[in-house]
ChimeraX commands (.cxc) that place a marker at each C-alpha (Angstrom):
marker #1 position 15.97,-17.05,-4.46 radius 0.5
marker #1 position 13.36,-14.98,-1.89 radius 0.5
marker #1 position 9.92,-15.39,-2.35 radius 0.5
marker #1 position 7.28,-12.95,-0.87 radius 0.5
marker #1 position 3.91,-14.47,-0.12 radius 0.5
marker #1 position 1.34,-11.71,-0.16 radius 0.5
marker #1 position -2.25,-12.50,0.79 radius 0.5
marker #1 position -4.66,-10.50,-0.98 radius 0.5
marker #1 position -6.49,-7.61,0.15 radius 0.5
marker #1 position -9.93,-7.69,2.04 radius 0.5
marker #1 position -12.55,-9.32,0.14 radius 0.5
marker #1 position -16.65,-9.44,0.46 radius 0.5
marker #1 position -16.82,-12.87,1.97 radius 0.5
marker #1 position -13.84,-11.34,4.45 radius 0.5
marker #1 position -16.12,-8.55,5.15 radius 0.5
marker #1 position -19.14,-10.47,5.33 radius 0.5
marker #1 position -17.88,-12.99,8.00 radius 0.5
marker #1 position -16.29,-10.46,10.00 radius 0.5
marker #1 position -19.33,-8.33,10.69 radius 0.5
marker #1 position -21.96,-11.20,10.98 radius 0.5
marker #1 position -19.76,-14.05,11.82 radius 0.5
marker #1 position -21.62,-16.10,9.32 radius 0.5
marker #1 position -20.97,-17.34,5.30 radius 0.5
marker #1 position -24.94,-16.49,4.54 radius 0.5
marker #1 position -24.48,-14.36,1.12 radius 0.5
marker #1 position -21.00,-15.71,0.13 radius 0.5
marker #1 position -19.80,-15.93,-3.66 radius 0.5
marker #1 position -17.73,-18.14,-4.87 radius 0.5
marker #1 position -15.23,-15.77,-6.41 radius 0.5
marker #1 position -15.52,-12.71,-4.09 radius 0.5
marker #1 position -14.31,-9.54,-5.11 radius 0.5
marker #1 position -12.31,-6.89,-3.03 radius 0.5
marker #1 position -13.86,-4.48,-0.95 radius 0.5
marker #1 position -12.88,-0.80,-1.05 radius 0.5
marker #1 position -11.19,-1.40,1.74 radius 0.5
marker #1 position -9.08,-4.53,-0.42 radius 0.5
marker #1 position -8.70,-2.33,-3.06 radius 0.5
marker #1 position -6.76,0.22,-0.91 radius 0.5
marker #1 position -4.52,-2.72,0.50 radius 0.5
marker #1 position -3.25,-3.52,-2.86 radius 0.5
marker #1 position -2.31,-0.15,-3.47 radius 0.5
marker #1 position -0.67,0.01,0.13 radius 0.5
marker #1 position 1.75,-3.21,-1.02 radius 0.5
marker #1 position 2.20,-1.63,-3.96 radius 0.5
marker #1 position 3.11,1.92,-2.63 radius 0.5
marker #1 position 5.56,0.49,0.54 radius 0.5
marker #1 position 7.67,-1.68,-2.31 radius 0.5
marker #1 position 7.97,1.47,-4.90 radius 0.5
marker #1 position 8.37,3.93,-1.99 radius 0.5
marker #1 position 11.65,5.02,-0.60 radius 0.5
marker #1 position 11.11,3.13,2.52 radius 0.5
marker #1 position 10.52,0.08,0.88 radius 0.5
marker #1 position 13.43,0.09,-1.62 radius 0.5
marker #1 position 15.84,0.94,1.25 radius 0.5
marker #1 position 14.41,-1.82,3.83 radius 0.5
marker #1 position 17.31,-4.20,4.47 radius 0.5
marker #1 position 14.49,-6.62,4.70 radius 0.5
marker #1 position 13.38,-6.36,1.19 radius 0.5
marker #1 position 15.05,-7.09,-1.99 radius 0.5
marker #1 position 14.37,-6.30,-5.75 radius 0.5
marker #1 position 11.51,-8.13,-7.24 radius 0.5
marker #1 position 11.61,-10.14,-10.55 radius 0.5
marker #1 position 8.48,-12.19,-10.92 radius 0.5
marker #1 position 5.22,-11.69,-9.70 radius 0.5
marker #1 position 2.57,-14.74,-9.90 radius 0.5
marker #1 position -1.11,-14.95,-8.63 radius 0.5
marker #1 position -4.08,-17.24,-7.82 radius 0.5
marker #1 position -6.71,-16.99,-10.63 radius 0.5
marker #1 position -8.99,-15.50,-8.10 radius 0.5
marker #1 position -10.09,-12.27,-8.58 radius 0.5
marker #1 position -9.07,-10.91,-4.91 radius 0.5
marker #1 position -5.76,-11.79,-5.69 radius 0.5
marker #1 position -5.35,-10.59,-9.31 radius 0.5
marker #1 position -6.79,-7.86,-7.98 radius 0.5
marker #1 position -4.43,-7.30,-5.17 radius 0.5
marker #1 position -1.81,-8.14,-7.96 radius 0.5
marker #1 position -1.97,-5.70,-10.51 radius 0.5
marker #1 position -1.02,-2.27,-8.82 radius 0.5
marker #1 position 2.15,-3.88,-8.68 radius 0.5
marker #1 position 2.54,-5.32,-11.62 radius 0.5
marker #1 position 1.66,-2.03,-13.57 radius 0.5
marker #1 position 4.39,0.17,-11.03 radius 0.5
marker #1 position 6.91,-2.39,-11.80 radius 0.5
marker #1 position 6.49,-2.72,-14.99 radius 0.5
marker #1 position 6.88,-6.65,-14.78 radius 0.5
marker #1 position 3.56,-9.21,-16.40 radius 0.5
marker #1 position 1.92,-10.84,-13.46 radius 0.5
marker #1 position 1.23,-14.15,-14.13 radius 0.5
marker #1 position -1.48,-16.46,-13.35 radius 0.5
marker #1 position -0.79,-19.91,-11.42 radius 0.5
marker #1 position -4.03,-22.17,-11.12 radius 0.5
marker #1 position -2.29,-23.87,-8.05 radius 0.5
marker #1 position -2.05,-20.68,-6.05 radius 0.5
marker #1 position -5.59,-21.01,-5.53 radius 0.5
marker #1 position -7.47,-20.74,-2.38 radius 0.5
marker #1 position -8.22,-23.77,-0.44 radius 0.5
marker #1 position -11.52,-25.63,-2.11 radius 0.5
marker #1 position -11.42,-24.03,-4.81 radius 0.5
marker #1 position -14.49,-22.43,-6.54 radius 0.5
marker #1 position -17.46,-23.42,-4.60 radius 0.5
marker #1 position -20.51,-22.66,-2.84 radius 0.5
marker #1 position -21.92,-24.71,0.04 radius 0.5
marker #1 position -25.79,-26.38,-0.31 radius 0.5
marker #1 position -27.93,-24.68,2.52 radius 0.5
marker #1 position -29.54,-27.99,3.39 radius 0.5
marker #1 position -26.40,-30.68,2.66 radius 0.5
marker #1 position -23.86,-28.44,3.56 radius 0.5
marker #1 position -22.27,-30.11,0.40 radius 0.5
marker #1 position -19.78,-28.05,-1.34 radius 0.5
marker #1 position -20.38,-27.46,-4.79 radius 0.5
marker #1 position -18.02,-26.90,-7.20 radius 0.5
marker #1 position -18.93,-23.89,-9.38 radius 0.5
marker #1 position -17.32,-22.75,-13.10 radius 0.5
marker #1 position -14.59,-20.05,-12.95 radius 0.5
marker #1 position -14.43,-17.41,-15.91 radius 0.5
marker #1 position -12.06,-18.64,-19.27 radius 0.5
marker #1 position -9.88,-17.23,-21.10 radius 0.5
marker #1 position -12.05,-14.62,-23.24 radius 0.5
marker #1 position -13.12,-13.58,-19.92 radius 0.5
marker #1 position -10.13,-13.10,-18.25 radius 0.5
marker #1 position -8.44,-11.24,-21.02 radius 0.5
marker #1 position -11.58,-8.79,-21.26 radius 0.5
marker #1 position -11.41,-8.09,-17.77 radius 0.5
marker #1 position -7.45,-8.23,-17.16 radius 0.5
marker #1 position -6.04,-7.23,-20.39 radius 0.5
marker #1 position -2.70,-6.85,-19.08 radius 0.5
marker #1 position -3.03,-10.27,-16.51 radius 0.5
marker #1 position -0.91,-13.20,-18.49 radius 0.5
marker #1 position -2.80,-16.27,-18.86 radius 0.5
marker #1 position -0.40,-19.33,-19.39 radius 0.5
marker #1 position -1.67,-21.69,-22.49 radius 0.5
marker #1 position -1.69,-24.18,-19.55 radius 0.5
marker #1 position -4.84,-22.61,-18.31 radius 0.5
marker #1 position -6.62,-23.65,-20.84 radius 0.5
marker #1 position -9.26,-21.28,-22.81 radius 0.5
marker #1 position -12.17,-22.88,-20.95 radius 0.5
marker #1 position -13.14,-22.58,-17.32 radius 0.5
marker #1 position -10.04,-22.67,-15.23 radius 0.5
marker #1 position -12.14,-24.13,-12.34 radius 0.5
marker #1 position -14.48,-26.74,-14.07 radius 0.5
marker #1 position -14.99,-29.69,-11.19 radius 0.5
marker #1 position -15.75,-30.46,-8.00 radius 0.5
marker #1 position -14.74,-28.87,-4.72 radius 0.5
marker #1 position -11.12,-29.72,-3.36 radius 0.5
marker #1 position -10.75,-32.09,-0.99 radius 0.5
marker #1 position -8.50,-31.53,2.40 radius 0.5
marker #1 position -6.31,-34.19,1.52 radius 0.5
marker #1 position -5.54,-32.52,-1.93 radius 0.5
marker #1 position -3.93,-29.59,-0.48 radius 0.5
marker #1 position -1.26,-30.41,0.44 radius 0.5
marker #1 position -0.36,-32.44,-2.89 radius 0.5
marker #1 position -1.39,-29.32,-5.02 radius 0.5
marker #1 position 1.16,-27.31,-2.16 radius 0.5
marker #1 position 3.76,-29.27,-3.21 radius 0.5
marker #1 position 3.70,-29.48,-7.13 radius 0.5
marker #1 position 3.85,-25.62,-6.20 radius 0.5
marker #1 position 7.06,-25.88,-4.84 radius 0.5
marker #1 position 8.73,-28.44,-7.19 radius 0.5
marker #1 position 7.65,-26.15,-10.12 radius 0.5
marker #1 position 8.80,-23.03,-8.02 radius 0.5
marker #1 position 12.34,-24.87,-7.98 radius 0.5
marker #1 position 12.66,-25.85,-11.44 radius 0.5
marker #1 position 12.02,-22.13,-12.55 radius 0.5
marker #1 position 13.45,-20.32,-9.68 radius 0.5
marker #1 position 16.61,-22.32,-8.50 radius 0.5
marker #1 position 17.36,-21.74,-5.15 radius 0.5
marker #1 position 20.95,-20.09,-6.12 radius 0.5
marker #1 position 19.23,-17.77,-8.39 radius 0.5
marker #1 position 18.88,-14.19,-7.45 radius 0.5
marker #1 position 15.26,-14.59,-8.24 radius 0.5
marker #1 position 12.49,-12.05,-6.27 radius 0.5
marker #1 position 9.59,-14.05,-6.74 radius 0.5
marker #1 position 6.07,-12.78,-5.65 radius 0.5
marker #1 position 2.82,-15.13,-4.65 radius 0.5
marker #1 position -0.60,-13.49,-4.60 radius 0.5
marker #1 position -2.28,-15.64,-2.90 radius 0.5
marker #1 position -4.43,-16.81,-0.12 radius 0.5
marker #1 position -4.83,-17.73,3.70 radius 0.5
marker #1 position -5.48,-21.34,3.93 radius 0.5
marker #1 position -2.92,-22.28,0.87 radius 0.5
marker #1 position -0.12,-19.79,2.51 radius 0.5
marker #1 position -0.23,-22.70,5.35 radius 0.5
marker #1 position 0.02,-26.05,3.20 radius 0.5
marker #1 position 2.66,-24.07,0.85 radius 0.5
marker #1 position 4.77,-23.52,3.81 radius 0.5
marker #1 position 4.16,-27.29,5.22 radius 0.5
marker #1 position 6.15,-28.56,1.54 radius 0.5
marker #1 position 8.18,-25.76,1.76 radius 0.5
marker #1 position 9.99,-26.66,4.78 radius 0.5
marker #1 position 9.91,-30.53,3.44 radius 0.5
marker #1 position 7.53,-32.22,6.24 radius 0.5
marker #1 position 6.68,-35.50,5.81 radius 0.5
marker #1 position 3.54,-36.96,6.08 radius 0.5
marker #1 position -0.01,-35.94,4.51 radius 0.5
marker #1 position -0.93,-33.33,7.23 radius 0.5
marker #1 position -0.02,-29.84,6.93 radius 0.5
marker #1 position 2.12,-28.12,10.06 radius 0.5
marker #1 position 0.48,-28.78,13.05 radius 0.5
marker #1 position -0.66,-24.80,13.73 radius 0.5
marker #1 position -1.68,-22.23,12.02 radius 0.5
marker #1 position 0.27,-19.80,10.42 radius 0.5
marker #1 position -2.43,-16.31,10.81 radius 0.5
marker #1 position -2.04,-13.37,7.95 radius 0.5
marker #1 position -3.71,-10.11,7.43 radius 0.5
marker #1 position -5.16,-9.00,4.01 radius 0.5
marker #1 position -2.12,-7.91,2.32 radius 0.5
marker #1 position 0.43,-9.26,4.94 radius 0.5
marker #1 position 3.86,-9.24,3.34 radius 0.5
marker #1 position 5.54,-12.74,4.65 radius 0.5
marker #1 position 9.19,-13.76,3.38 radius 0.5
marker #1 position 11.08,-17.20,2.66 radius 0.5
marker #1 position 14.61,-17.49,1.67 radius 0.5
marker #1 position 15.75,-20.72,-0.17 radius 0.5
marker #1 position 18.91,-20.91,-0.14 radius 0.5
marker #1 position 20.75,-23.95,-1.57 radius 0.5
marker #1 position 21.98,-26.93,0.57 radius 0.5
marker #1 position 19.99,-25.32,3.27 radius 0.5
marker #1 position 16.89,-25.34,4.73 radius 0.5
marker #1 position 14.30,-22.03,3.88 radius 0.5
marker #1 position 14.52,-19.24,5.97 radius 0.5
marker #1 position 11.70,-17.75,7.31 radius 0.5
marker #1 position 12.83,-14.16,7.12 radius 0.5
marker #1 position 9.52,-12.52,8.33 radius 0.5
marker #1 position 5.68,-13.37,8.27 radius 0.5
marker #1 position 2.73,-11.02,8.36 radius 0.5
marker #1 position 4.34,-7.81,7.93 radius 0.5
marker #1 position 1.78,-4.98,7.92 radius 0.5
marker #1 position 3.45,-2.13,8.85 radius 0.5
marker #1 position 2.41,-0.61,5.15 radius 0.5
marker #1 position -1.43,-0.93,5.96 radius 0.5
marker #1 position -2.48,2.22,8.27 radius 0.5
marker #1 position -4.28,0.71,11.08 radius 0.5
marker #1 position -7.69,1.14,9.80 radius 0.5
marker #1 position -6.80,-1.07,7.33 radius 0.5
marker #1 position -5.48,-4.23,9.18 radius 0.5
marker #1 position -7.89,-6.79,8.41 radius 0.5
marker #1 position -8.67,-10.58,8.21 radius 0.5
marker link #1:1,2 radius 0.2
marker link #1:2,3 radius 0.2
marker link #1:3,4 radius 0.2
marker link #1:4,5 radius 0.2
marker link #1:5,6 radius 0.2
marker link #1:6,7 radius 0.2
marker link #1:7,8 radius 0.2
marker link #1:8,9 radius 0.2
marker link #1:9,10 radius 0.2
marker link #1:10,11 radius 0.2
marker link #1:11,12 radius 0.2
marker link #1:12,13 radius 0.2
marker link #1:13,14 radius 0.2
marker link #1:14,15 radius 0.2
marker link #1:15,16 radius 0.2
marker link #1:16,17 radius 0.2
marker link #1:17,18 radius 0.2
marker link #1:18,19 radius 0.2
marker link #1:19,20 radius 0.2
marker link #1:20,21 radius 0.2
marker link #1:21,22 radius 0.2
marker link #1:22,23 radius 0.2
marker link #1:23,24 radius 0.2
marker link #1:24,25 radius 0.2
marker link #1:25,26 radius 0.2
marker link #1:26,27 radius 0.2
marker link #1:27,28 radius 0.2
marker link #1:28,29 radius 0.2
marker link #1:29,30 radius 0.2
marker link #1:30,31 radius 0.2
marker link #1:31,32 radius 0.2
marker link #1:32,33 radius 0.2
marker link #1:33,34 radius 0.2
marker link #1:34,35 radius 0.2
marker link #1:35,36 radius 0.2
marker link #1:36,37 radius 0.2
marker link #1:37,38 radius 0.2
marker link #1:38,39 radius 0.2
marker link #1:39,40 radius 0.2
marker link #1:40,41 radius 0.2
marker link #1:41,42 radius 0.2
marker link #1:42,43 radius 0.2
marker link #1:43,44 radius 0.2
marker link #1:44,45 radius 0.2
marker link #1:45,46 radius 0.2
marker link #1:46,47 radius 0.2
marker link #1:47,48 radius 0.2
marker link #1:48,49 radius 0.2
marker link #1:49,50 radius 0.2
marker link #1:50,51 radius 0.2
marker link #1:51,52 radius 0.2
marker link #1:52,53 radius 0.2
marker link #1:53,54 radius 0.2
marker link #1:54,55 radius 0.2
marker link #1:55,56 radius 0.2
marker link #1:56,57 radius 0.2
marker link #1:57,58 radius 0.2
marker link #1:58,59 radius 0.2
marker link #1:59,60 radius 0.2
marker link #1:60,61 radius 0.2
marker link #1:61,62 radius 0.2
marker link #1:62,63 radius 0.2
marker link #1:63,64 radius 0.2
marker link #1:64,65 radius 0.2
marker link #1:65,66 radius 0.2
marker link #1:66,67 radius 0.2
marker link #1:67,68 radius 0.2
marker link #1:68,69 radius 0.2
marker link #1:69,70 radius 0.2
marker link #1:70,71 radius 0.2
marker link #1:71,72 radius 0.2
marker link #1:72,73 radius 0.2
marker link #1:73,74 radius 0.2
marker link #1:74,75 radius 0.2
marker link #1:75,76 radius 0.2
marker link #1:76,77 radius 0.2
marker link #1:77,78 radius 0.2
marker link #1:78,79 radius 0.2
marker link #1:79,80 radius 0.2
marker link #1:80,81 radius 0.2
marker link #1:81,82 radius 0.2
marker link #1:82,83 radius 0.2
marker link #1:83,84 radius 0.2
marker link #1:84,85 radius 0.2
marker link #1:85,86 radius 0.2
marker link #1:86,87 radius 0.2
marker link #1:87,88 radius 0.2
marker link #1:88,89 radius 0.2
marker link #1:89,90 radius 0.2
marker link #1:90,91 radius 0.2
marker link #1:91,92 radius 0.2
marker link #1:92,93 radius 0.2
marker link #1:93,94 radius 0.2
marker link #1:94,95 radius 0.2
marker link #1:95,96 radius 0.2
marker link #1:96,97 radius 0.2
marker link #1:97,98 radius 0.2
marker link #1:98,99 radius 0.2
marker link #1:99,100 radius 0.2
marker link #1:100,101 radius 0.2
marker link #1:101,102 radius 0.2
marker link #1:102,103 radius 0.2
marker link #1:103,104 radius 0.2
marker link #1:104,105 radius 0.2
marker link #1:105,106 radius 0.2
marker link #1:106,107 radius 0.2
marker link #1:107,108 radius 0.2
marker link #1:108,109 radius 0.2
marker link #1:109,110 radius 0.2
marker link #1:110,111 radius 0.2
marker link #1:111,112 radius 0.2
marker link #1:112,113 radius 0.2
marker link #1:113,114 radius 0.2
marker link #1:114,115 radius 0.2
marker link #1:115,116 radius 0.2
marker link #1:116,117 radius 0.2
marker link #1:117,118 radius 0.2
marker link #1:118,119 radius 0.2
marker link #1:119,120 radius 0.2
marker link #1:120,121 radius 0.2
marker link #1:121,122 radius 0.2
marker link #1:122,123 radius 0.2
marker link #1:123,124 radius 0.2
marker link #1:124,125 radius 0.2
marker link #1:125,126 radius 0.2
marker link #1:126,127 radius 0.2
marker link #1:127,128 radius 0.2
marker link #1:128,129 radius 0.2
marker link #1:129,130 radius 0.2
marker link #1:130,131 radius 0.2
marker link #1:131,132 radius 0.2
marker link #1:132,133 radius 0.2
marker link #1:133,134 radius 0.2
marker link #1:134,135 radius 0.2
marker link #1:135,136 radius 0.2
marker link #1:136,137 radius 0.2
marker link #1:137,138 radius 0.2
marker link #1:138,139 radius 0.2
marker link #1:139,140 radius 0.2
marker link #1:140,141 radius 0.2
marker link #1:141,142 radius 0.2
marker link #1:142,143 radius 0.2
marker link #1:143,144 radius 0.2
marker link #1:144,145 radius 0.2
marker link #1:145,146 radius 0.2
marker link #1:146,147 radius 0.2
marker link #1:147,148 radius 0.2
marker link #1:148,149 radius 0.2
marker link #1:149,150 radius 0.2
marker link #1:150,151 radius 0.2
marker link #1:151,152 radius 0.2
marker link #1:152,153 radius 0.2
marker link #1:153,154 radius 0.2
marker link #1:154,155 radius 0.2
marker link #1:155,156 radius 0.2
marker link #1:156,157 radius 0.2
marker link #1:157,158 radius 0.2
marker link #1:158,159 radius 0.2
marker link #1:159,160 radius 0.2
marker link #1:160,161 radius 0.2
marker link #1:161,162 radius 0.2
marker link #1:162,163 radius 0.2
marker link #1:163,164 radius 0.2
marker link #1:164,165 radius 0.2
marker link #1:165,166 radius 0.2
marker link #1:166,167 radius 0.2
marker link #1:167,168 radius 0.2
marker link #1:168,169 radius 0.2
marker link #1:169,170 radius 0.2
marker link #1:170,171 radius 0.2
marker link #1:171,172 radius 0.2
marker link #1:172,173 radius 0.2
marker link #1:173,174 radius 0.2
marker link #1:174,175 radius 0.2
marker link #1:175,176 radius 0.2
marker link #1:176,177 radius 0.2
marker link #1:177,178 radius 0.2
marker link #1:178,179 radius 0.2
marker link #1:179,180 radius 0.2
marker link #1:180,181 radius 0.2
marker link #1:181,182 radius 0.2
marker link #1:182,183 radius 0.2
marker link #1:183,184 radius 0.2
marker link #1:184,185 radius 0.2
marker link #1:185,186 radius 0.2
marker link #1:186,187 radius 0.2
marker link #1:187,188 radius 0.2
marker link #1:188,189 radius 0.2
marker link #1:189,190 radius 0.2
marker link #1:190,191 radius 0.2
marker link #1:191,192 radius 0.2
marker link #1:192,193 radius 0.2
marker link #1:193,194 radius 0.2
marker link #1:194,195 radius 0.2
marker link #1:195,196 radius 0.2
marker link #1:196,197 radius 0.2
marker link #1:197,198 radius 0.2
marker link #1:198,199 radius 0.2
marker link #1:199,200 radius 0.2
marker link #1:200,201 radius 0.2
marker link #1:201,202 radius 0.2
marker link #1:202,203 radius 0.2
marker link #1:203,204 radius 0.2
marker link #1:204,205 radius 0.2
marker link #1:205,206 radius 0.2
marker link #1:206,207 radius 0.2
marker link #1:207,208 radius 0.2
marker link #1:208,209 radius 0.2
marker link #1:209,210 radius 0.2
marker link #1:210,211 radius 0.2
marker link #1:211,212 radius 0.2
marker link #1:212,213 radius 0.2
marker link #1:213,214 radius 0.2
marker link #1:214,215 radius 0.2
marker link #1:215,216 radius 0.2
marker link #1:216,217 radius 0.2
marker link #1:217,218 radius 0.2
marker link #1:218,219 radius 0.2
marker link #1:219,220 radius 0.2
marker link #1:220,221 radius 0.2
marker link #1:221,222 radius 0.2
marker link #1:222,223 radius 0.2
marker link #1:223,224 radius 0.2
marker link #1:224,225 radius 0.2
marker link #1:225,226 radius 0.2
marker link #1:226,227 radius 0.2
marker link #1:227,228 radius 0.2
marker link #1:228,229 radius 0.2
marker link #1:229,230 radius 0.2
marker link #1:230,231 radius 0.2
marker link #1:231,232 radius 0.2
marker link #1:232,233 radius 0.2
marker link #1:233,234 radius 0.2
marker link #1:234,235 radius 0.2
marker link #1:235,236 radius 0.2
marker link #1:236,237 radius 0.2
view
């Protein structure tokens, strides 16, 4: 099985904190930019292109899963809709924390409701929302600790395995985010302990990375951070 971990595209609190260097003005549940928007389409258009579907690096895709975020659904869906394949969401792709905003004088971090099912379906008509999601709020409680990461990282995994066996021929796709990309690849290469990899693990908006499972074997790594489908103007954090 090969898995593609895609980080969405550029999103307002991106934007925000890379032209003032602060968080004043985040949301909790940013949407892309223009510039985001014209990632996703960039993913999309290198893995339908000719390019893409002759890169000995790449390999046919079968199922495509994203965080309930809306940067990565967002990122998500241009490829869903050129593949013709659903794209699924996975509550435990979600970004690091959670949904929350920080208190200006605490600097507590407040959990804050995500959108239900009605919602969702409204807005993403064609975005599968597993009766595991509930119809409520998909985010309905307090900000995620650190020390939950890497727990929620590795339920991700173990449920990756049991659907995608490692000696399947599965092309599975993660929209997804920064921080998580780093604790998903700390259980995916099996460290012990409660701390994620000692380093950090940087990706672009819409960097393409690649893990192989293979079985009796360790993952392989293939590539990380491709973005040789984003023109350079568009090669953002």
């Amino acid at each position: 099985m090969h898995l593609y971990l895609i980080r969405h595209g550029q999103s307002t609190n991106n934007h925000l904190y890379t032209t003032t260097g602060a968080e004043n003005g985040r949301v909790f549940d940013p949407e892309l930019t223009e510039a985001g928007a014209r990632q996703a389409e960039c993913v999309c258009n290198y893995f339908m292109s000719a390019a893409g579907q002759n890169d000995p690096l790449l390999d046919p895709i079968t199922h495509l899963y994203t965080s309930p975020m809306l940067r990565a659904i967002g990122t998500g869906l241009p490829l869903a809709r050129a593949l013709g394949l659903e794209l699924v969401a996975w509550k435990d792709l979600h970004e690091g924390g959670g949904l929350f905003l920080q208190d200006e004088e605490t600097g507590e971090l407040v959990g804050m409701p995500g959108p239900d099912r009605a919602a969702m379906a409204a807005r993403f008509p064609d975005l599968v929302w597993p009766a595991e999601m509930g119809d409520g709020p998909w985010w309905d409680r307090p900000a995620e600790l650190p020390e939950e990461r890497l727990l929620r990282a590795r339920r991700v995994v173990n449920r990756l395995m049991e659907q995608h066996p490692a000696e399947s021929s599965d092309g599975v796709v993660f929209f997804t985010h920064a921080n998580f990309l780093n604790y998903f690849l700390t259980a995916a290469l099996g460290t012990a302990g409660e701390q994620r990899l000692p380093a950090w693990f940087a990706t672009h908006n819409a960097g393409i990375s690649r893990v192989i499972f293979r079985p009796g074997s360790e993952p392989l790594i293939l590539f990380w951070n491709r973005t040789e489908h984003l023109p350079a103007d568009l090669i953002t954090w």
